[in-house]
C-alpha positions in Angstrom: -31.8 85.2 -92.6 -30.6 84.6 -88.9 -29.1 82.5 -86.3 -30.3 82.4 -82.5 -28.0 82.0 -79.7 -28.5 80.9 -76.0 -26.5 83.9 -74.3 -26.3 84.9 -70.5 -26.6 88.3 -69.3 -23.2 88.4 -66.8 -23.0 91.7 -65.4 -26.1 92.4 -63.6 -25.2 89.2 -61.6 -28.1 87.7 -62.0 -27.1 85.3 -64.9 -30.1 85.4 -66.9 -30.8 83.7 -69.9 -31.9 85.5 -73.2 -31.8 84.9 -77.1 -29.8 86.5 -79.4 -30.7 86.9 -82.8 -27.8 87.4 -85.4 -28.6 89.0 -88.6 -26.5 87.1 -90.8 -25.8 89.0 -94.5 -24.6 86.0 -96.9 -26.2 87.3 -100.7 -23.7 89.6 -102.4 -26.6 91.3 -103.9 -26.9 94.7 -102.2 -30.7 94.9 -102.9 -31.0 91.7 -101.2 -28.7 92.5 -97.8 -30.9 95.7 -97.9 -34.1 94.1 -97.8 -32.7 91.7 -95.4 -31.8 94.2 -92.6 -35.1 96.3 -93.1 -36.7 92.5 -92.2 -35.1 92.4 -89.5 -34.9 96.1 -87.9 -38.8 95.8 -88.6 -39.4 92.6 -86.9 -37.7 94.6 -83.7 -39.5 97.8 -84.4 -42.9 96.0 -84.2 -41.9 93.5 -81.2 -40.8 96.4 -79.0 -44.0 98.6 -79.0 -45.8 94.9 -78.1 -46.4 93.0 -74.3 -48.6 89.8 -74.5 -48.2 86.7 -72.8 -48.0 84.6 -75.7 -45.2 86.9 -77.4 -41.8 86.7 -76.7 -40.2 90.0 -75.0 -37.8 92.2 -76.4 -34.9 93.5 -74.3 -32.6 95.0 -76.6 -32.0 96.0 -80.4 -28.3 97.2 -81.3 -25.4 97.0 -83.9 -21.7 95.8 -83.9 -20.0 96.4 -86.8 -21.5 95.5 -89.6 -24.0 93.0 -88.3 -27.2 93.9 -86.3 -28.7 91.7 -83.0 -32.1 91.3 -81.4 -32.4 90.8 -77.6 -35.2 88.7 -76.9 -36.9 86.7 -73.9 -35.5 82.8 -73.9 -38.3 80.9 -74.9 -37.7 77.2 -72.9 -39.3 74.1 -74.9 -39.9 73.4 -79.1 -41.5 74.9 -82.3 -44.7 72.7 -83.4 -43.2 71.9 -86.3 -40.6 69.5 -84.2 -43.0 68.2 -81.9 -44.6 66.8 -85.2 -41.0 65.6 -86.1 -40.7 63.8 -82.6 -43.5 62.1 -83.1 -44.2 61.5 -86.5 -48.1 61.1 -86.7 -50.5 63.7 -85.8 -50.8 65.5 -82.8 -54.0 65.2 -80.3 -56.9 67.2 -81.2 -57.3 68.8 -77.4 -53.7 69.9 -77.7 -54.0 71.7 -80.8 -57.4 73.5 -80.3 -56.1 74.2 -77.0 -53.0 75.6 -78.7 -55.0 77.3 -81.8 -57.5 79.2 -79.1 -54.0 80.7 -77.2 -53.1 81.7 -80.9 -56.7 83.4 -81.5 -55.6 85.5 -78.5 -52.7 87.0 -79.7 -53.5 86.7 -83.3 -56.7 88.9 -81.8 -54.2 91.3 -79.8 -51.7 91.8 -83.4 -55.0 93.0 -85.1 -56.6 95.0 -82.7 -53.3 97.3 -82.8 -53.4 101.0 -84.3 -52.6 100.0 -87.2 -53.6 96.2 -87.1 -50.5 94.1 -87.4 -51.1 91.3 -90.1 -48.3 88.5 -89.0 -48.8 86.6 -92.7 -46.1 83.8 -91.6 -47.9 82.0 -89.7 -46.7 78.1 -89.3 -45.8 75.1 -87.2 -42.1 76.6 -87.1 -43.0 79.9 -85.8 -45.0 78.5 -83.4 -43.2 77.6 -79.7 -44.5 76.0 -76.8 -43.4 75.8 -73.6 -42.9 72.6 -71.4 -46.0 74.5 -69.8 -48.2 74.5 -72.3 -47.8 78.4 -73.5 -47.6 79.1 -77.1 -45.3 81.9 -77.9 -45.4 83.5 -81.8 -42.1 84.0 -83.0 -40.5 85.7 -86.0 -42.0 88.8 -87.3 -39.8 89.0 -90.4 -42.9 89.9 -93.0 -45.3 91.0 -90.8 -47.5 93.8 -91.8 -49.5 96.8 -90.7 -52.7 96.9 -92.7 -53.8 100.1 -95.1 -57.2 100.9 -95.4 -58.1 101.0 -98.9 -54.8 99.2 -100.5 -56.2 96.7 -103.1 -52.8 94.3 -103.2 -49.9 94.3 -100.9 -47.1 95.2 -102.5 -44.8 91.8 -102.2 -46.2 88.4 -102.3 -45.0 86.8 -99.1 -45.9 83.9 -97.2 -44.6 80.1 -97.1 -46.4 77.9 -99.5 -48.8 75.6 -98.1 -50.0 77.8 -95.0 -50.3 81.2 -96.8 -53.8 82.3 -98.0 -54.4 83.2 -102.0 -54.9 86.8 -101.4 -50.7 86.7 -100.3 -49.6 85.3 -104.1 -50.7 88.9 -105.5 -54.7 88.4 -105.5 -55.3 91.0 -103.2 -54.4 92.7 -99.5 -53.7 90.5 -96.6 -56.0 91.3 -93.6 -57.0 89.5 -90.3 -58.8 86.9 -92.8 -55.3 86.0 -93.9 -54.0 85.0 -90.6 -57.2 83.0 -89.9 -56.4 81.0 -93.0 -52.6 80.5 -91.9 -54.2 79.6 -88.6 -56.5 76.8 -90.0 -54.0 75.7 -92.2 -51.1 74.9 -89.3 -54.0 73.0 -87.5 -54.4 71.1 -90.7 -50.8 70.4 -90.5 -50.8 69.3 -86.9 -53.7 67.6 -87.0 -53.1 65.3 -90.1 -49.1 65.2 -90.2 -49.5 66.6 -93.6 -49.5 70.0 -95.1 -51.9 71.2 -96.9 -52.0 72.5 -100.5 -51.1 75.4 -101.4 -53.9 77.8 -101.9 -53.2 79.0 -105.2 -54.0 75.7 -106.9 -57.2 74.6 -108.0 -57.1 71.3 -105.5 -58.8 71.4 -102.4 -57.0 69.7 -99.7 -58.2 66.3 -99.1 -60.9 66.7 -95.3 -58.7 66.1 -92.6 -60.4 62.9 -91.2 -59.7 61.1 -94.4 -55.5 61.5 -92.2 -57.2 61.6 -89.1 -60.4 60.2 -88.1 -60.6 60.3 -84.5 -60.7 63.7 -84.8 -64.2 65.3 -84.2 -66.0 66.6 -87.6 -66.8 69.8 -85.7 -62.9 70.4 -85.8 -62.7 68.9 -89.2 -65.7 71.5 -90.3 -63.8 74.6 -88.2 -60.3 73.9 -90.1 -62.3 74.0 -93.6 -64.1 77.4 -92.8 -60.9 78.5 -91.6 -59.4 77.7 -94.7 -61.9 79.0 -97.3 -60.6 80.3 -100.7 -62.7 83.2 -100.7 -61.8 85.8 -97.5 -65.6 86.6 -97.7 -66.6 82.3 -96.3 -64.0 82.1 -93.3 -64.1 83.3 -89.8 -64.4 87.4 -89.8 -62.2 87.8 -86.6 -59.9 85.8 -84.0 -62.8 86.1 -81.7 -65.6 84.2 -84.2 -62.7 81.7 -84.9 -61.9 81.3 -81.0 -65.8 80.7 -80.1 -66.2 77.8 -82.4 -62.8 76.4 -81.7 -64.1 76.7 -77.8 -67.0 74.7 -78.9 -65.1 72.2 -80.1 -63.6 70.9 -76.6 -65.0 68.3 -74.9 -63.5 69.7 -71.5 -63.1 73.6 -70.4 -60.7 75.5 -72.2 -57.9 76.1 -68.9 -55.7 79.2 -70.0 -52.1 78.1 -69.7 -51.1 81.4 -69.5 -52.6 81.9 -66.0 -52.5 78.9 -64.6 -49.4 76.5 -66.8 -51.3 73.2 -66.2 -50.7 70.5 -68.0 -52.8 70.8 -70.8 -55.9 68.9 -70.2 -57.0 65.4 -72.1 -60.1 64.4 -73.7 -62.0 61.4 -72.0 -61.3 58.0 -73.1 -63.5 57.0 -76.4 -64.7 53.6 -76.6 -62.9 51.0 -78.6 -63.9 51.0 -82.2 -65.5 47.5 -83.5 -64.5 46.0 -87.1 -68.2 45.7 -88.8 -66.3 42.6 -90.5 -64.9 40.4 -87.8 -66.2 42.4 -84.9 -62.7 42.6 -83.3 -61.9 45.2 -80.9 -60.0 48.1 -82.0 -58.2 51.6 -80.5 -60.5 54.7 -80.9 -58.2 56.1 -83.9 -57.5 52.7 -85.6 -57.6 53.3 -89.0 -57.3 49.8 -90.0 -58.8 46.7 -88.5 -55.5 44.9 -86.0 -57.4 41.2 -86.7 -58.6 41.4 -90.9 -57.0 44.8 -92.1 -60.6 46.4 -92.8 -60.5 49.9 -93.7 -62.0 52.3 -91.2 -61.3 55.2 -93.4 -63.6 54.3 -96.6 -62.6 55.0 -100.1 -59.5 57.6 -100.3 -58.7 58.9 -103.6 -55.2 58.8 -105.5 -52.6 61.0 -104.3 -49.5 62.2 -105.8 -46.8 62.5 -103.5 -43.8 65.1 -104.3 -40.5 63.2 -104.3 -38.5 66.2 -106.1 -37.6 68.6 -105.4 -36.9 67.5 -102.1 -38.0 69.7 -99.2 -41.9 69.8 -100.3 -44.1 67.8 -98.8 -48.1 67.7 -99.4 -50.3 65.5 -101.3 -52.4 66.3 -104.9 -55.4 64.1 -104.3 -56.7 63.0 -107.9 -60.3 63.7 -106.6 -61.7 63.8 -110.2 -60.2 62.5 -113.9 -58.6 63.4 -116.2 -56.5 65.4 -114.3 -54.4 67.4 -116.7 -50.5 68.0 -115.2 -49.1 70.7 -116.7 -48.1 74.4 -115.9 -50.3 78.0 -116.1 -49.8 80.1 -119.3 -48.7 84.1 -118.9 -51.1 86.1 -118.5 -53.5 83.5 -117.1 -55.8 82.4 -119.8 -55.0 78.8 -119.0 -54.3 76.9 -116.1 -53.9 72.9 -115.6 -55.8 70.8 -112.7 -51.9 70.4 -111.5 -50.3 73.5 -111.7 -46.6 72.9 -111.3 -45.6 76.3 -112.2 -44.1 77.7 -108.8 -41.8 74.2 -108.6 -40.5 75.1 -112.6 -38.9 78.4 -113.0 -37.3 77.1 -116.0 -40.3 75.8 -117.9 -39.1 72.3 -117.8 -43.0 71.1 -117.4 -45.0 71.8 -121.0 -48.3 73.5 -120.4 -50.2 70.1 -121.3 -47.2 67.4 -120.1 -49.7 64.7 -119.0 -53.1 63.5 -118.0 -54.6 61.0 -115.4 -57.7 58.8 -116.3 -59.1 56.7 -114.6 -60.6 53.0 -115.6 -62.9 50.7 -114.0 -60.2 50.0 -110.8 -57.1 51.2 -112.7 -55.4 54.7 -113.3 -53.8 55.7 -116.6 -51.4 57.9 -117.4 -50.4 59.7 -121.2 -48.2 62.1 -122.3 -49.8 64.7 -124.2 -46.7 64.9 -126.9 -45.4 68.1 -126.0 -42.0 69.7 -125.8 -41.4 67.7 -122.8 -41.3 64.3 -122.0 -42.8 62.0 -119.3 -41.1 59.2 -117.4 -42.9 56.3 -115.5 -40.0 54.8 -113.3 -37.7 55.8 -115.5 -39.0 54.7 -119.0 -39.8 57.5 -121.2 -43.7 57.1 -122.1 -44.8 57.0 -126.0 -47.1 60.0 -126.6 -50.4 59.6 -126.8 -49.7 55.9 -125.5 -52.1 55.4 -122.0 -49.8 53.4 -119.3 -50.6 52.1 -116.2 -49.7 53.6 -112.9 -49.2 51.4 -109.9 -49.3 51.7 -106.2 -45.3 53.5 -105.6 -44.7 54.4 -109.0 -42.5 57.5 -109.5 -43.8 59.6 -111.9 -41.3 62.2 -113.6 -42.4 65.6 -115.6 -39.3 67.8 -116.3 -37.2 68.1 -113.0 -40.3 67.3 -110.7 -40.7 63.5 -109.8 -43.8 62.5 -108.1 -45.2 59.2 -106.5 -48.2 57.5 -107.1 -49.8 56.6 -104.1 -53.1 54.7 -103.8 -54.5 54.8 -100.1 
């Protein structure tokens, strides 16, 4: 919707640096340029009236012919979603609780407002942080205040994998819906992989089967965070906060007030193979001398491969699993719903099933309207195949990847 530039501020002399933010109208569609620029004069609107550390500050909100610009505060350093880029594994736990407590804060600050701001975006890209350790929340696009006594907001907005199910029409966002956004970036960071999205009947895989030198009180604060139901996570920020606190092994330092480096846990002890007894790093999660698993049996997953761009994992926790898409209205709905990846109905309702046998997995196409590839080879209906380790499964335009931990 925009581009951000790196300006200087020349003629107070003082040469300072800022961000511009371009609104940039490409759709010819009027409705949608109108939409656009209500976005964006609303994300100003809302930062303007706001002053919190961990917010970026707004200096200036004007027009020039027909595109409109945002003067914000520079923010030195990266989003969270490239610092998992960088690195390519997941992130330290102390880091991210100490980042998730600074994002309690200000999540706490948006919803104690008159009326409570609902921020409902947010993600590992609209999260930055500073070479000192501050987080700053950025892009307030479709942000929200909250009505008492609204039963559903009126657009469905959110991005897929961090946004909570009462945001894809099931209801009003509240706080509870930022706690869930909240549990499900430290998913993210703390795995390397997003979760699912919420409106599917698969619950993510628990994070230590990604990560498991992570502690299982952090493991067990991300799930409540992330509860289905608004009614079984944290109630506020604040709840959220305290057990995230709890979850340090050294005092929380506010990097706000201080900008230390952010503190590092102690150094665990090596872990030791039960099979050849060789010594191992604390977050091995496979033996360096005989290749034992430290991780224990990990179901199935199925990897997207198409369309490119989306990236989480279906575990096939239980079989059959039945691939396939929801009917309208929702009498029927499979264990894989591809429905929101095929707008065109290229997926039948019933395309295929999973099984599973002794050690192997099976997979059939159910004979409908449709047809199901293995690698490339059409299947036979109602003929179970074998699926191996890397095979690329294909259902309408949507090719997946078996992959067996």
């Amino acid at each position: 919707m925009a581009l951000v530039y790196q300006v200087e501020e020349m003629q107070s002399g003082d040469q300072v640096i800022m961000a511009l933010k371009e609104l940039r109208l490409l759709s010819k569609d009027q409705g949608s340029e109108t939409e656009a620029l209500r976005l964006f004069e609303q994300e100003a609107g809302i930062l303007s009236k706001l002053v919190h550390p961990n917010l970026p500050e707004v200096i200036d909100f004007f027009e020039e012919g027909s595109r409109s610009y945002l003067v914000m505060e520079f923010v030195e350093g990266h989003s969270l979603q490239k610092h998992l880029e960088i690195k390519g594994a997941p992130l330290s736990e102390s880091d991210v609780l100490n980042w998730a407590i600074q994002l309690c804060r200000v999540l706490g600050y948006l919803h104690s407002q008159t009326p409570p701001i609902i921020f409902r975006d947010l993600k590992p890209s609209n999260v930055m942080l500073t070479p000192q350790g501050v987080i700053k929340l950025i892009d307030f696009g479709i942000a929200r205040t909250y009505k008492v006594g609204k039963k559903r907001d009126t657009v469905a907005m959110g991005s897929e994998n961090y946004a909570a199910i009462e945001q894809w029409g099931k209801g009003q966002t509240d706080a509870r819906s930022d706690i869930y956004s909240l549990g499900a970036t430290m998913y993210h960071l703390l795995s390397n992989m997003p979760p699912s999205p919420a409106f599917l009947l698969s619950i993510p895989l628990p994070l230590r089967s990604y990560n498991p030198a992570i502690s299982a009180k952090t493991e067990n604060a991300v799930k409540k965070a992330m509860a289905r139901d608004s009614q079984q996570r944290y109630q506020s920020t604040e709840e959220m906060e305290a057990a995230l606190l709890d979850c340090l092994t050294v005092p929380f330092v506010d990097s706000v007030v201080s900008l230390p480096t952010i503190p590092q846990p102690p150094t665990l002890p090596p872990k030791i193979c039960p099979a050849c007894r060789c010594s191992n790093k604390p977050g091995a999660k496979f033996c360096i001398g005989c290749g034992h698993s430290f991780l224990g049996a990990l179901p199935a997953v199925l990897r997207f491969i198409q369309p490119v761009g989306v990236r989480w994992e279906m575990p096939i926790q239980k079989t059959p699993l039945l691939i396939g898409r929801r009917s309208a209205p929702e009498d029927f709905c499979p264990d894989f719903d591809l429905s929101f990846y095929d707008p065109h109905g290229y997926v039948s309702r019933r395309q295929a099933q999973i099984t599973r046998s002794g050690g192997k997995y099976l997979i059939t196409d159910l004979g409908g309207p449709n047809t199901t590839s293995v690698n490339g080879i059409k299947l036979t209906p109602q003929v179970p195949q074998e699926v191996r380790n890397g095979d690329q499964i294909k259902v309408g335009k949507i090719v997946l990847k078996f992959h067996l931990s």
